[in-house]
C-alpha positions, 0 to 999 in steps of 0.5 A: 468481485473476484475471490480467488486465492491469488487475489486474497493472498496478494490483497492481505500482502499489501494490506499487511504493507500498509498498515505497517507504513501507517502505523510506523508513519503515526509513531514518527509523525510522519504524513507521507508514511501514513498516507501511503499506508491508507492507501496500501491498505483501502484499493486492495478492495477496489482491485481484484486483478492481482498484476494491476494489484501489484503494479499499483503497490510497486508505483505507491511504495515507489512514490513514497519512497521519491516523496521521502528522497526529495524530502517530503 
């Protein structure tokens, strides 16, 4: 595991980012907004190039908002 302060930042970041999705899904009951948030927060930790950290975070909000767009 790599525990630089680039990947630390970028990790609390998009932790930060889902858990606000997570807790915006569970008041609005909203499944796509709350699954998206668990995984925003949870590869973080399984992901310690911060690129690769960040592609991923831009595919997943991407996929959430596609989801919601075709309303999902």
């Amino acid at each position: 595991m790599n525990f630089d302060a680039n990947s630390l930042v970028a990790s609390l970041i998009i932790g930060c980012v889902g858990m606000a999705l997570f807790i915006y899904g569970k008041r609005q009951s909203r499944t796509p907004h709350m699954a998206g948030g668990v995984l925003l927060m949870a590869y973080p930790y399984f992901v310690s190039d911060v690129l690769l950290m960040s592609g991923i975070a831009v595919l997943l909000v991407g996929g959430l908002w596609l989801a919601v767009r075709l309303g999902a």
